[in-house]
C-alpha positions in Angstrom: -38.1 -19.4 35.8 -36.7 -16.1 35.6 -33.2 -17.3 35.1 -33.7 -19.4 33.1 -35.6 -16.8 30.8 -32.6 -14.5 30.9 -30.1 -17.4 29.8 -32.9 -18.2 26.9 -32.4 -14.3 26.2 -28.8 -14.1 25.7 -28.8 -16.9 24.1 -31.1 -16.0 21.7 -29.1 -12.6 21.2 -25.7 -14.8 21.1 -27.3 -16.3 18.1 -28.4 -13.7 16.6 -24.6 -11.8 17.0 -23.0 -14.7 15.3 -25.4 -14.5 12.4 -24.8 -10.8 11.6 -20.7 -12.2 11.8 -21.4 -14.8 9.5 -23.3 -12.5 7.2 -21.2 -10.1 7.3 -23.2 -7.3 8.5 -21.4 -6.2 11.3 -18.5 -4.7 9.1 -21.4 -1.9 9.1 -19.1 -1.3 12.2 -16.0 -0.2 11.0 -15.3 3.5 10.8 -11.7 3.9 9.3 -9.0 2.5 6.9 -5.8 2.5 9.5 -2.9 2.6 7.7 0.3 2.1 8.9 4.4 3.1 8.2 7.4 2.9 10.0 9.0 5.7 8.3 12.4 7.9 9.2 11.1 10.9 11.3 15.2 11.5 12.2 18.6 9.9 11.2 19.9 10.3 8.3 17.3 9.3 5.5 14.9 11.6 7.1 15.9 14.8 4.7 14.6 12.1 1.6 11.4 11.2 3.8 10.5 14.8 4.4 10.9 15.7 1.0 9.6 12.9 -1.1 6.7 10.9 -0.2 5.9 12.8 3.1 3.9 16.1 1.5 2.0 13.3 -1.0 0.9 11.2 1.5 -0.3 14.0 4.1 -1.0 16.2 0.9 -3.4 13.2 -0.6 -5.1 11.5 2.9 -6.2 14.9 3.4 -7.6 15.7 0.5 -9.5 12.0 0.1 -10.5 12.4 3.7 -12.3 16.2 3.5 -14.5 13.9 0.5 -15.2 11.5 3.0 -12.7 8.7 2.4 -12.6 5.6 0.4 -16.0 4.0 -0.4 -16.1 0.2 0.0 -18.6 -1.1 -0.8 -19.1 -4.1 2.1 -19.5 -1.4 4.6 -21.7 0.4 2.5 -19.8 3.9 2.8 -16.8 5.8 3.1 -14.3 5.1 5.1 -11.7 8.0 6.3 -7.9 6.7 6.3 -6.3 7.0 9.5 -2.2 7.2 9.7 0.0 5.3 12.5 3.4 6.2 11.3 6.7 4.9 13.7 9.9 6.4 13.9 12.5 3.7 12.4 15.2 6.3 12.7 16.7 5.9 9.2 17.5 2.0 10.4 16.6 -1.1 8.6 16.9 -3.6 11.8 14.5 -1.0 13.8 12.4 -0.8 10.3 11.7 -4.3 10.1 10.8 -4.8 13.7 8.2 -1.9 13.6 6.2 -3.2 10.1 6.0 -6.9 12.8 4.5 -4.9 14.8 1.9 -3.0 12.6 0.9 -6.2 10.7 0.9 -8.7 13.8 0.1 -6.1 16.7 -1.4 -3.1 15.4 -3.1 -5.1 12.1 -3.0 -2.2 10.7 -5.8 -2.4 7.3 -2.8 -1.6 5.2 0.7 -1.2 5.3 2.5 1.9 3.3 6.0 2.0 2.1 9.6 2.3 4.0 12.0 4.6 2.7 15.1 3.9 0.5 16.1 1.1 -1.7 17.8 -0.8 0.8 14.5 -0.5 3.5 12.7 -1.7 0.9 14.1 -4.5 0.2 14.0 -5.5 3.5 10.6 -4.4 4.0 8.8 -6.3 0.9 9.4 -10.0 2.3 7.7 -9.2 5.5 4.6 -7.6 3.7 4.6 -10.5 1.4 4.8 -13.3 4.3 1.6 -11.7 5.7 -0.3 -11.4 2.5 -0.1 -6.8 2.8 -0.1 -5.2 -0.2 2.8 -3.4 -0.2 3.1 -0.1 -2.5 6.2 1.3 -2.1 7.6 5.3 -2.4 11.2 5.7 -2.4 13.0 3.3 -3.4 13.8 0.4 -6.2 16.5 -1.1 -8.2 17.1 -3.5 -10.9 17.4 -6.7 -8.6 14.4 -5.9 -7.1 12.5 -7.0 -10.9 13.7 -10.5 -10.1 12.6 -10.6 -6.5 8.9 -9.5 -7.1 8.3 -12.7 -9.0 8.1 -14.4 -5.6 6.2 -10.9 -3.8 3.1 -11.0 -5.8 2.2 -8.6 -2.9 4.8 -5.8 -3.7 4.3 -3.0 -6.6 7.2 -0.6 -7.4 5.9 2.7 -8.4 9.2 4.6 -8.5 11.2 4.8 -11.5 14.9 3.5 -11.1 18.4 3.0 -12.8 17.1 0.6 -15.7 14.2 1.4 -15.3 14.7 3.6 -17.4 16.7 6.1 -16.4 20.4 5.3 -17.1 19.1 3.9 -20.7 17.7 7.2 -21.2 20.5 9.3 -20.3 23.4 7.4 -22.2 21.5 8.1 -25.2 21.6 11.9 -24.8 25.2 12.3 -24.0 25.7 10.1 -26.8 24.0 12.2 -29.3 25.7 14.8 -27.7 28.8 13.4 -28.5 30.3 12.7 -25.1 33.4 9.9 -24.8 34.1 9.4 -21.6 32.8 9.3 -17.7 33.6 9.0 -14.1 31.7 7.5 -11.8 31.4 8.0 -7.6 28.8 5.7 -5.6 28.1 5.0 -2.3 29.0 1.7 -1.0 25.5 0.8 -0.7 22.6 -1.6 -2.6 21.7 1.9 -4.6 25.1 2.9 -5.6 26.2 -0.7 -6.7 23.1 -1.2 -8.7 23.5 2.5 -10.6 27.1 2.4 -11.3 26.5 -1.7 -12.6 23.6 -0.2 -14.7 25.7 2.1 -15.9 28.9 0.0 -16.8 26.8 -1.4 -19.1 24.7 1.4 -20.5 27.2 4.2 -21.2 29.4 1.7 -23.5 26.4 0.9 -25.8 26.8 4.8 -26.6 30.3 4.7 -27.0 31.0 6.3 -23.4 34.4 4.7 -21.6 34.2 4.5 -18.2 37.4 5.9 -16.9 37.0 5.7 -13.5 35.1 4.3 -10.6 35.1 5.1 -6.6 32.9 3.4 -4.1 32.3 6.2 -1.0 31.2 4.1 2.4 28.1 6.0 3.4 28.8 8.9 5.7 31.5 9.9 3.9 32.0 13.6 3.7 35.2 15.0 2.5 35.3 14.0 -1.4 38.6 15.9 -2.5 40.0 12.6 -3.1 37.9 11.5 -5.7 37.1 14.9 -7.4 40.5 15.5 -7.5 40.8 12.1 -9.3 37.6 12.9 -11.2 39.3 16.2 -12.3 42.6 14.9 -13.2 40.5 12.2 -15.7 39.1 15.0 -17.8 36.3 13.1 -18.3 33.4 14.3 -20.3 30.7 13.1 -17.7 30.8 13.3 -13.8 28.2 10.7 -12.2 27.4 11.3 -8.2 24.9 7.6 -7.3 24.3 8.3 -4.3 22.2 10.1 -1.6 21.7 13.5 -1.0 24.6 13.7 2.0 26.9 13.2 -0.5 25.6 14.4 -3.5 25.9 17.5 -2.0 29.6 17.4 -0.6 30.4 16.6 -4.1 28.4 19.4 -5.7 30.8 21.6 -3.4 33.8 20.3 -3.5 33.5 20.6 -7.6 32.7 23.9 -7.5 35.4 24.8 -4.8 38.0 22.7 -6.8 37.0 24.2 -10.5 35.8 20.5 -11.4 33.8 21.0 -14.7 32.5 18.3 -16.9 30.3 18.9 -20.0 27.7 16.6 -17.3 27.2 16.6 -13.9 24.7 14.2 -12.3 24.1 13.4 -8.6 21.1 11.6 -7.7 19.1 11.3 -5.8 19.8 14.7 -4.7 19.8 17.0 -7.7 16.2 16.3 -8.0 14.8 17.8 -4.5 14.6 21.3 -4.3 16.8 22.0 -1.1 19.3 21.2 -3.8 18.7 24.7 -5.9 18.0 25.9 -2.6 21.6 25.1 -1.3 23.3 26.3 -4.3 21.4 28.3 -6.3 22.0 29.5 -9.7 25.2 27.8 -9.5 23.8 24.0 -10.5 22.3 25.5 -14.1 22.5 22.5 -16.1 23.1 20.1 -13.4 21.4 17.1 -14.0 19.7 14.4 -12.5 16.6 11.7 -12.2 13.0 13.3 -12.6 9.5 12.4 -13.3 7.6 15.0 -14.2 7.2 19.0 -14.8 4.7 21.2 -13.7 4.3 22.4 -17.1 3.5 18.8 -19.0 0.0 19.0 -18.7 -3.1 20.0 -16.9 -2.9 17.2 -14.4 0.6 17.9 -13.7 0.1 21.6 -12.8 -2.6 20.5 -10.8 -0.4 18.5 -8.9 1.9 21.4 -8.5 -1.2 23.8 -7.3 -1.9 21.0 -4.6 2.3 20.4 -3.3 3.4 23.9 -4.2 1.1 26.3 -4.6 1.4 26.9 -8.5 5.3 27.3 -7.6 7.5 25.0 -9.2 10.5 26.9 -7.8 9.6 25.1 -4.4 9.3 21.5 -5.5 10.6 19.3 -3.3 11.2 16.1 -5.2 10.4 16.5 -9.2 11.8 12.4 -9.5 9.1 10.9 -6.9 6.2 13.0 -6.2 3.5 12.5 -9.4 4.8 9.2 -9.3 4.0 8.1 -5.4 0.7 10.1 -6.2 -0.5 8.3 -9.2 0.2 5.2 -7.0 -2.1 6.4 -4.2 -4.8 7.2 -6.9 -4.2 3.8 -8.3 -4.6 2.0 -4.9 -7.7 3.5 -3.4 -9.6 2.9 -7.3 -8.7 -0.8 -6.6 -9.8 -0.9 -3.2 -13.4 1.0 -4.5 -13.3 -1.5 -7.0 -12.4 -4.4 -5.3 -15.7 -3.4 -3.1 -13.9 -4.5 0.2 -10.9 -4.3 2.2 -9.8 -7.5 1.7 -5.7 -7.6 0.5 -5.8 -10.6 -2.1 -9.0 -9.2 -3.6 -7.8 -5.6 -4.0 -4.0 -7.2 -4.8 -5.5 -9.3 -8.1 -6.9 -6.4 -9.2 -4.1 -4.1 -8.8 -1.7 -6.7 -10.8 -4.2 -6.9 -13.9 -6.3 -3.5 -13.9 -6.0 -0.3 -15.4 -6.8 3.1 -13.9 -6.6 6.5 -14.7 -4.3 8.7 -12.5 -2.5 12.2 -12.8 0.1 10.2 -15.1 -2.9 9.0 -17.6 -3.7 5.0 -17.7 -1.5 3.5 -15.4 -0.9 0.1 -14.6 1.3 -2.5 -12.7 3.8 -4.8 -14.8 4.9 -7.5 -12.7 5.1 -5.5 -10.0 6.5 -2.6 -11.6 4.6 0.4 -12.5 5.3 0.4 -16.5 7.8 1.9 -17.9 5.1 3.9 -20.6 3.3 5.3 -17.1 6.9 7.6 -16.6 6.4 11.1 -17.4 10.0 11.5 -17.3 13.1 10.1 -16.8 16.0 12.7 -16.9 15.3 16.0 -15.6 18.1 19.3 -15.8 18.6 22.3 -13.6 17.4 25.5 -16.5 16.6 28.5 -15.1 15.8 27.6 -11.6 12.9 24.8 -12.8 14.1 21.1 -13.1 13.2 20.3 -16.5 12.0 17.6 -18.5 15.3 16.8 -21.0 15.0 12.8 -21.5 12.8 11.1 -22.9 12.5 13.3 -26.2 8.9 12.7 -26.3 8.2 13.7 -23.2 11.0 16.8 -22.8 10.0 20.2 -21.5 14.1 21.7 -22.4 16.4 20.5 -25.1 19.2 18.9 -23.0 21.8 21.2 -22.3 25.5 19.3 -23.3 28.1 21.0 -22.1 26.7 22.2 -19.2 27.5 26.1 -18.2 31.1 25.6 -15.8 30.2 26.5 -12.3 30.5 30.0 -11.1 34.1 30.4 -9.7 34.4 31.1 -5.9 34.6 34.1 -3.9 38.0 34.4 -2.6 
């Protein structure tokens, strides 16, 4: 009789189990938003991960966490995020293999970005195949607009080549006057896709392209092509590529007397190791930007939370209000959305509106809008990377010719 008591006990308690599951009321159990990234902690990318979405993301899941964390609603409270972040070691084989294993073996809640174009694109069809939203950081390029129609999962938040960067910089050296350019790129998805942007923006300002080298990544010693560059006398000096060469080149002009009314290197120009590394010597170097501290109250108070009110120490003017708008964007759709469940959250995210740092912002196809960019073209004045392109958005008149570089100590 006993026994058969107990077994009428647990069953009763069996039954009563699967009817808080089937209700839903055992998500009261949950305790944490586990997020997860396989993200370049060493090799060669990690100089552009340590600098660009890195101080956001630890910067911004602190801060959301000391107020608790994200409130959903169908656990009825907040929930603290929680990082698992693997080493891909600046590979995109090892990348792939470790987002498998968040999304099948750790299920990870939510999977955050890769970094670099070329990760990216490797990264989004995974994300996509498991129905994870994927937001990505650094990254993006103008075949990528084509592929999100079929990764209804994927938003770009970054800013990129035609989008609208090159547009907006061929229309300053144009007013400016300038004729011709050279152009160096690493051999790479990102080089191709900025120097092919390029080739098609600088001629609708009446800019010739003179010349055109593609560097295989890892390359180091660029005499060659600045000497070429040099020899071409050509008005404008384009470095696409990544900062481990954008640097070399910034180098070997200076070493070589190499001056051009406009010099940009990107990404690169745009971190602050870059002024770091050279100093006063890049004044009116340019390259691609988002922001300046100066724009607006919610700028600087992005600066007071990266850099302590000091712009001088920026690390990445091009990425950093935009991978933070992107986090404020995300966690108001999950609040929203009530729950933590990835179609929900990802249909609102494609058709909703929020306020960030940057204003309303909002997705476009999977592309954060173009009228969301703060900035598109930024220039070395002074030790700050300023605003110079769009007009309407410009902190510093564009400076065209740029000052010639300091010449070197014997």
């Amino acid at each position: 009789m006993k026994r058969t008591m107990k077994m009428v006990f647990w069953l009763v308690c069996l039954c009563f189990l699967c009817s808080l599951v089937w209700t839903g009321q055992l998500a009261l159990a949950k305790d944490k938003i586990v997020v997860g990234m396989a993200r370049p902690i060493s090799g060669w990318m990690a100089v552009i991960g340590d600098s660009a979405f890195r101080p956001v993301y630890e910067t911004w899941v602190k801060q959301v966490n000391a107020e608790g964390g994200i409130y959903v609603k169908e656990y009825g409270k907040k929930l603290p995020i929680e990082l698992l972040i693997y080493d891909d070691k600046s590979d995109v084989g090892t990348m792939t293999r470790l987002t498998e294993k968040l999304i099948v073996q750790d299920k990870v809640d939510f999977l955050w970005p890769a970094c670099g174009t070329a990760f990216v694109f490797a990264q989004a069809p995974i994300a996509n195949k498991h129905g994870y939203i994927l937001l990505t950081a650094e990254g993006g390029a103008t075949q990528i607009k084509e592929m999100l129609r079929s990764l209804p999962y994927v938003f770009v938040g970054l800013s990129f080549s035609d989008w609208y960067q090159l547009p907006v910089f061929a229309e300053l050296l144009g007013e400016k006057g300038a004729k011709t350019a050279y152009i160096m790129y690493t051999g790479d998805l990102f080089g191709i896709e900025y120097s092919g942007v390029a080739g098609i923006e600088f001629p609708k300002h009446g800019i010739d392209i003179v010349g055109i080298n593609s560097v295989p990544p890892g390359t180091k010693d660029l005499s060659p092509i600045i000497k070429k560059a040099k020899a071409s006398n050509a008005d404008v000096f384009c470095s696409f590529g990544y900062p481990d060469q954008v640097l070399p080149a910034t180098g070997t002009s200076i070493a070589l007397g190499f001056n051009p009314k406009a010099w940009i290197g990107g990404p690169g120009a745009n971190f602050g190791f870059y002024h770091t590394t050279f100093g006063p010597a890049v004044e009116g170097v340019t390259g691609f930007t988002a922001f300046a501290c100066s724009q607006s109250k919610a700028a600087q108070e992005l600066c007071d939370k990266l850099y302590k009110g000091k712009p001088e120490e920026i690390q990445d003017f091009w990425g950093h209000p935009l991978y933070w708008a992107s986090l404020e964007f995300w966690k108001q759709a999950i609040e929203k959305a009530g729950t933590l469940d990835q179609k929900v959250i990802r249909d609102i995210m494609a058709t909703q509106k929020f306020k960030t740092m940057l204003g309303p912002t909002w997705f476009e196809n999977g592309l954060m809008a173009k009228e969301c960019h703060t900035g598109e073209i930024g220039q070395w004045q002074k030790g700050i990377f300023e605003v110079v392109g769009p007009k309407k958005h410009a902190t510093a008149k564009f400076v065209y010719p740029k000052p010639p570089w300091p010449k070197p100590k014997k």
